[in-house]
C-alpha positions in Angstrom: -49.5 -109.5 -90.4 -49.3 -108.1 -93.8 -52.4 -106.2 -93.2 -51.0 -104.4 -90.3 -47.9 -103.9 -92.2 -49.9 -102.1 -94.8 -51.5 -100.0 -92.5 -48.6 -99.2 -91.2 -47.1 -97.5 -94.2 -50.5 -96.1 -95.1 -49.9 -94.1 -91.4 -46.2 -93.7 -92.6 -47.1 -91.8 -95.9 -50.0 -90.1 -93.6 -47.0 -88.8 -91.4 -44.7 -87.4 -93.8 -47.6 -85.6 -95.9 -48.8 -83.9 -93.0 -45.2 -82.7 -91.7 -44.5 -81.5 -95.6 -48.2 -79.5 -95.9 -48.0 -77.7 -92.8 -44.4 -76.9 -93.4 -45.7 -75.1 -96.7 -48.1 -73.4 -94.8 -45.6 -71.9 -92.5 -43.6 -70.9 -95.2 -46.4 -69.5 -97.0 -47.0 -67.6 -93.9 -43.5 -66.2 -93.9 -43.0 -65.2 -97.6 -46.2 -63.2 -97.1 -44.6 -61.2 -93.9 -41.6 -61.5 -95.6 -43.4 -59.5 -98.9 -45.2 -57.1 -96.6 -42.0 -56.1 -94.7 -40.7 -54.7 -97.9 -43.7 -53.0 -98.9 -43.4 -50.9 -96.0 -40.0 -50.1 -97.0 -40.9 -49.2 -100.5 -44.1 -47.2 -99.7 -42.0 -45.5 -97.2 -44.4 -46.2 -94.3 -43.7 -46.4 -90.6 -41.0 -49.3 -90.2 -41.8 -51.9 -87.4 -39.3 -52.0 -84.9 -37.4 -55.4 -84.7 -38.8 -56.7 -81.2 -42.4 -56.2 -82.1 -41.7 -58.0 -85.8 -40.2 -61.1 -83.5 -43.1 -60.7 -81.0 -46.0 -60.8 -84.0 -44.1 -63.5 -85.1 -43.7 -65.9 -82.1 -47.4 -64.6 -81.8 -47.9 -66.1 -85.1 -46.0 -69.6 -84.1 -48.8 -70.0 -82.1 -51.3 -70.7 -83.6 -49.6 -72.2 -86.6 -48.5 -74.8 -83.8 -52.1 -75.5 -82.9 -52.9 -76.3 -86.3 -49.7 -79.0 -86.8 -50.5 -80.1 -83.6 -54.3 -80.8 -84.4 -54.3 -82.0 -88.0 -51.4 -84.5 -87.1 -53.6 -85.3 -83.9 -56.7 -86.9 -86.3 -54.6 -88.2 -88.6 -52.9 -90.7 -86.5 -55.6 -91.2 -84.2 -57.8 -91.5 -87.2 -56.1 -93.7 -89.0 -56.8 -97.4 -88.8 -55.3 -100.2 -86.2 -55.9 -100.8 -82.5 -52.9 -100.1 -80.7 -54.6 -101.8 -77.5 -54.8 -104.7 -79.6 -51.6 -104.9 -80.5 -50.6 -104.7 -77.0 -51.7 -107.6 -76.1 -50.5 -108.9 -79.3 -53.6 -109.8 -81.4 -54.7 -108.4 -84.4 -58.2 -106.8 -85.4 -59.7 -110.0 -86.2 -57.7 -112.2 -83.7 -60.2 -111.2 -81.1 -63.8 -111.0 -82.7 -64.6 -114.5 -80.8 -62.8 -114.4 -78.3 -64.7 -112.2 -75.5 -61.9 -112.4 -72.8 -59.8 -110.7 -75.1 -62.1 -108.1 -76.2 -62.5 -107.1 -72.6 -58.7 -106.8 -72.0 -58.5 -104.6 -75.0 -61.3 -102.6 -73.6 -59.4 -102.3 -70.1 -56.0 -101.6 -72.2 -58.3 -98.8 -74.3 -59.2 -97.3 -70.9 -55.5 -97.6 -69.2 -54.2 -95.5 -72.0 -57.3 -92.9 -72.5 -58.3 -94.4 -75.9 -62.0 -94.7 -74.7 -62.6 -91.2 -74.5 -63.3 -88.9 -77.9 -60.7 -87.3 -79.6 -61.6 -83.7 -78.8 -61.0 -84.8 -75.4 -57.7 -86.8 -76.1 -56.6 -83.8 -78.1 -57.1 -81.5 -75.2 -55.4 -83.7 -72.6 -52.6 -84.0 -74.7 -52.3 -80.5 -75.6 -51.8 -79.8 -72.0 -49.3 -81.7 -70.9 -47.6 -80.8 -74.9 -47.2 -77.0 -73.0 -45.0 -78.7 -70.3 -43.3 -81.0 -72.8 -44.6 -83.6 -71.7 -45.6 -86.2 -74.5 -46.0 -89.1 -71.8 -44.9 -93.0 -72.0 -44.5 -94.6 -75.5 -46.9 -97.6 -75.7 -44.6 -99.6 -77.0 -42.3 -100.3 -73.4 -43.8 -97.2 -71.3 -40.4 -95.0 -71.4 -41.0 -91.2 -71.3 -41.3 -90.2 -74.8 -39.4 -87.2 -74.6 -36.1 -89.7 -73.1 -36.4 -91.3 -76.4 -36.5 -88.5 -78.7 -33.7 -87.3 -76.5 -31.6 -89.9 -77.4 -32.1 -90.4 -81.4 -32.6 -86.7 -82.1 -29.1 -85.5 -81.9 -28.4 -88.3 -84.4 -30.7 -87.3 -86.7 -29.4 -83.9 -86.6 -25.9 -84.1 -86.7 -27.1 -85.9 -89.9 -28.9 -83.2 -90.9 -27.2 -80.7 -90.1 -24.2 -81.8 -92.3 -26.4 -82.6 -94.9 -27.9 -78.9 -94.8 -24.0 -77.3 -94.2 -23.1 -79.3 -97.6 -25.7 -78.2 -99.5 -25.1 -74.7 -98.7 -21.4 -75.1 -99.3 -21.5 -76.5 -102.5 -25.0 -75.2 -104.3 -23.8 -71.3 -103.8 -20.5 -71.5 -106.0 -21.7 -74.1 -108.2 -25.0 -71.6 -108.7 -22.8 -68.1 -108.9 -20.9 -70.0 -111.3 -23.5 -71.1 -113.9 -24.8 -68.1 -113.4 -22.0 -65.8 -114.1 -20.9 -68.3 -117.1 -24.4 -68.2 -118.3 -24.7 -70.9 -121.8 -20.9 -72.0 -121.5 -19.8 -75.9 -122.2 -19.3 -75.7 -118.4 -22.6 -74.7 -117.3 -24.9 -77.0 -119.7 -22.8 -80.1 -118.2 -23.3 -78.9 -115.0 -27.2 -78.0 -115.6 -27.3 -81.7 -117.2 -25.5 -83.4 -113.9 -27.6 -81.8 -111.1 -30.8 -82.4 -113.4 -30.4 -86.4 -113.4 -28.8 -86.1 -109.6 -32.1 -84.7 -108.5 -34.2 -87.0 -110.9 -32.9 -89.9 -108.6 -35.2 -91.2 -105.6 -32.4 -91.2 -102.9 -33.8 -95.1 -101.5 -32.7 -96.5 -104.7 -29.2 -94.1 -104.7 -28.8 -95.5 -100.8 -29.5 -99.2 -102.1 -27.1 -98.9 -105.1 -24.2 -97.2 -103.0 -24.6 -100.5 -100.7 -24.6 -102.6 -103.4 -21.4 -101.0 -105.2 -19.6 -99.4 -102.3 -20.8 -101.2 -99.5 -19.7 -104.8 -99.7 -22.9 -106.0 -101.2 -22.1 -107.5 -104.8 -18.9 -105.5 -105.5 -16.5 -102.9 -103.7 -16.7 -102.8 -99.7 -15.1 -99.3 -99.2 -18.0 -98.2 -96.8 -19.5 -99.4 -93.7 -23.5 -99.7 -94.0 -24.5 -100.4 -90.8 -25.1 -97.9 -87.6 -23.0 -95.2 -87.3 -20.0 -96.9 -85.5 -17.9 -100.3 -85.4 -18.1 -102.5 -82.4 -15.4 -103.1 -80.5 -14.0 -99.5 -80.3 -14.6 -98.5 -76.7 -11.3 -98.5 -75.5 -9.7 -96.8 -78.9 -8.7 -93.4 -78.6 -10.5 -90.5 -79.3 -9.2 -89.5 -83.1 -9.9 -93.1 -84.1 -13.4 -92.8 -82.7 -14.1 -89.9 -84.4 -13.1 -91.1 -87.9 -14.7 -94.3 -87.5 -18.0 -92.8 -86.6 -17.2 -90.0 -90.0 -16.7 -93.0 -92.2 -19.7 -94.6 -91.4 -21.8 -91.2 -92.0 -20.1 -91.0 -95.6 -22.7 -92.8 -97.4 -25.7 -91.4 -95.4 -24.9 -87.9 -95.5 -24.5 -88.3 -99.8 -27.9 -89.8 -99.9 -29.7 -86.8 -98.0 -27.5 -83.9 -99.7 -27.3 -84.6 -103.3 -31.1 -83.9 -104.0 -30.6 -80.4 -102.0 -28.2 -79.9 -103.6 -28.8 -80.1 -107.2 -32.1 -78.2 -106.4 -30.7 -75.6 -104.5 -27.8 -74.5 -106.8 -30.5 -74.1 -109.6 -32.3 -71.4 -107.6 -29.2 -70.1 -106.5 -28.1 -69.5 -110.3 -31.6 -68.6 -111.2 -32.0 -65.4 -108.0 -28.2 -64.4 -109.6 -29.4 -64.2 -113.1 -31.7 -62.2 -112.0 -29.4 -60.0 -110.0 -26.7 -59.4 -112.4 -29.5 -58.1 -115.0 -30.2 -55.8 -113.4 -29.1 -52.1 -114.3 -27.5 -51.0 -110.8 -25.1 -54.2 -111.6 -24.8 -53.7 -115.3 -23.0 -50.2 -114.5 -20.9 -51.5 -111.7 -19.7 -55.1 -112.8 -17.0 -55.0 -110.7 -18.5 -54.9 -107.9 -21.0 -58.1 -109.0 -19.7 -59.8 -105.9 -20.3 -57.6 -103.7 -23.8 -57.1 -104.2 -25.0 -59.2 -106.4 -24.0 -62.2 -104.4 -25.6 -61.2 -101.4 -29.2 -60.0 -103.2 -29.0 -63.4 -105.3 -29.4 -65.1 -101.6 -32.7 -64.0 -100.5 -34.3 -67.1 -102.3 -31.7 -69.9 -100.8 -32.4 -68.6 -97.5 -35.9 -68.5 -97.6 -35.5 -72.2 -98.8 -33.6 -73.2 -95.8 -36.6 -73.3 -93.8 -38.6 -75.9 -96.0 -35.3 -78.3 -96.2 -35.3 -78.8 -92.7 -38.6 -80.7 -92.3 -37.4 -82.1 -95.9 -34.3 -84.0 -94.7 -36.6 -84.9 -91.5 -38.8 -86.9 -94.4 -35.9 -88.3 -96.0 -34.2 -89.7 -92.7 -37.0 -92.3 -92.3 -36.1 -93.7 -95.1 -32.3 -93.9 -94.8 -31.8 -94.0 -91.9 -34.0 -97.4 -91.8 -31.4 -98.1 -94.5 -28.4 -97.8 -93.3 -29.6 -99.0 -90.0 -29.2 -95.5 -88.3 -31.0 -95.2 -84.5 -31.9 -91.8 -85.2 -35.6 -90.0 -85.4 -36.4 -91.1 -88.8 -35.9 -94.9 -87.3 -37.8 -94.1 -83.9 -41.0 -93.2 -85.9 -41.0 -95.3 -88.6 -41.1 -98.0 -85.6 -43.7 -95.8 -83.8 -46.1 -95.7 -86.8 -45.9 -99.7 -87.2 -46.5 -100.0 -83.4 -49.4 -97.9 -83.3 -47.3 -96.3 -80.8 -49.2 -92.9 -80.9 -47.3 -90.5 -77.7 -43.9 -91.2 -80.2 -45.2 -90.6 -83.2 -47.2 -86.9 -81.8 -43.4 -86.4 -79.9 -41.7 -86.8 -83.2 -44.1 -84.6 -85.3 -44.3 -81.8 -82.7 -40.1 -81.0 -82.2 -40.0 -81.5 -85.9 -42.8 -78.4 -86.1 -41.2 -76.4 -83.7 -37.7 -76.7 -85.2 -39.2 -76.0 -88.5 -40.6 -72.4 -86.9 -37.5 -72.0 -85.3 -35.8 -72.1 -89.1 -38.5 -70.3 -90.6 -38.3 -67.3 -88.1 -34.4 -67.4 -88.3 -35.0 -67.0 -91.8 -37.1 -64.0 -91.8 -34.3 -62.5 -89.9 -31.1 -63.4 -92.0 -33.3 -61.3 -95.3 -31.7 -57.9 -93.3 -28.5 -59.0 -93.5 -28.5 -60.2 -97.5 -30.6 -57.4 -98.6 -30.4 -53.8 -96.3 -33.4 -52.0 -98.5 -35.6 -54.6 -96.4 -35.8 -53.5 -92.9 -37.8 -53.9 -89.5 -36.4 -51.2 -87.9 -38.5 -47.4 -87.4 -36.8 -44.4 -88.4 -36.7 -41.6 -86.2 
């Protein structure tokens, strides 16, 4: 048991490193469009219209999404354990002797295509991926994509929260370093969001339990799920607060890394900015477009936090006993339950492309001298 265990979070640490390379990749990808975009601009060649910048880089997605798709592929089926003998409920070993057994794993190997190579596999899966269709989980043979269907708007509503807070929060607390650049005020604050981001958010999630959560001292917060039982005929206000009150906790955990990180860019890009001469001869006006140049880097940041707080909800939400995505796979990857785990990894790719591209787009609105448009 233990040594399944361990394999387990082997896959586990397997799954999250792949999801955080290949989300650098793609954002390599789109700081070097990004870069090139504004070298047309500068060099005054022929802008790209809009459409055919979105079209190259859907084009792009493409293959990008091939690569996710196939290094997260090998990984898992790679990696070691038998999920036909854990099926049946026997162990590597359990079944060395035992010749029955080894032929019912055989047949189970064959029932779920794990007899053939993994070129093969990959391919079959690949085409039934275009139609979304990730198949039946191993585990109790429900359509994959049902289950993701009903943890991932948990895990975003999570995230997205955690993502809107950061935001919300990092940009003033940045601008304001920035403009009150070696004040009393801005070492504290440097000194604050240095130790928040120092701290590993499980051991953050296990202290808030233990202080705020009815564990040794105060019990202020609920720590389990993300709603109290017994609440089904209550109205809908008191619904709503309930299921708030239980996110409190959660939602800290994921957003006060982002956000001590992200206000130090922030104050960083607007240093920069406000240096500048254009801004030393109109201070005034430092708002106006300082502010908005200063963003470039916290949006092109907003695609990597994405798969980020993806990595993070495994942990907590395992914590605080959440039934979102990060749960679902973290129970995959000990299951061996390889169609969830490939579900999981492949909507988290996607919505990190989505974020990436959407990203791209938002650096003409910040900063107008980078365009995509052709001039007549």
């Amino acid at each position: 048991m233990n040594d399944q265990r361990g394999y387990g979070y082997i896959l586990l640490v397997s799954f999250t490193l792949v999801l955080g390379h290949w989300s650098l990749v793609v954002g390599h990808w789109s700081l070097v469009i990004g870069h090139w975009a504004c070298l047309t601009r500068v060099e005054g060649q022929e802008y790209l219209p809009l459409g055919q910048y979105i079209t190259r880089r859907l084009l792009l997605i493409i293959p990008t999404f091939l690569g996710i798709t196939l290094i997260t592929f090998l990984v898992i089926q790679l990696s070691p354990g038998n999920p036909a003998a854990m099926k049946i409920g026997r162990g590597e070993q359990g079944f060395l002797g035992d010749e029955m057994t080894r032929e019912i794993v055989e047949q189970t190997r064959a029932l779920y295509g794990l007899d053939k190579p993994v070129f093969i596999r990959y391919g079959i899966w690949l085409k039934r991926v275009v139609t979304f269709d990730f198949g039946n989980s191993y585990k109790d043979h429900r359509p994959v994509l049902e289950k993701i269907g009903e943890r991932l708007p948990i895990t975003l509503e999570l995230n997205l929260i955690s993502i809107f807070l950061v935001y919300l929060i990092a940009i003033p607390v940045g601008v304001y370093s920035a403009v009150h650049q070696g004040s009393l005020t801005d070492r504290i604050t440097t000194i604050v969001l240095f130790i928040l981001y120092s701290l590993p958010n499980f051991w953050v999630a296990v202290l808030l339990i233990m202080f705020l959560g009815g564990g040794d001292f105060l019990d202020i917060f609920p720590v389990y799920g993300i709603a109290s039982s017994g609440l089904s005929g209550a109205s809908f206000m008191t619904r709503l607060g309930d299921h708030l009150w239980h996110l409190v906790l959660p939602v800290f955990t994921l957003t006060y890394g982002g956000l001590a990180a992200l206000s130090r860019y922030q104050r960083a890009g607007m240093l920069e900015v406000i240096r500048q001469d254009y801004i030393r001869t109109a201070r005034a006006k430092v708002f106006k477009h300082a502010l908005r140049n200063s963003l470039i880097p916290i949006i092109t940041l907003m695609g990597y936090l994405l798969p980020g707080m993806f990595g993070g909800s495994v942990i907590i939400e395992n914590i605080f006993s959440i039934p979102g995505m990060g749960q679902l796979g973290f129970e995959a990857v000990l299951s061996r339950d390889y169609p969830v785990v490939l579900g999981i990894t492949t909507i988290v790719a996607l919505l990190t492309l989505i974020g990436i591209l959407i990203s791209d787009l938002l650096y003409v609105w910040v900063d107008p001298r980078i365009t995509y448009e052709a001039e007549m």
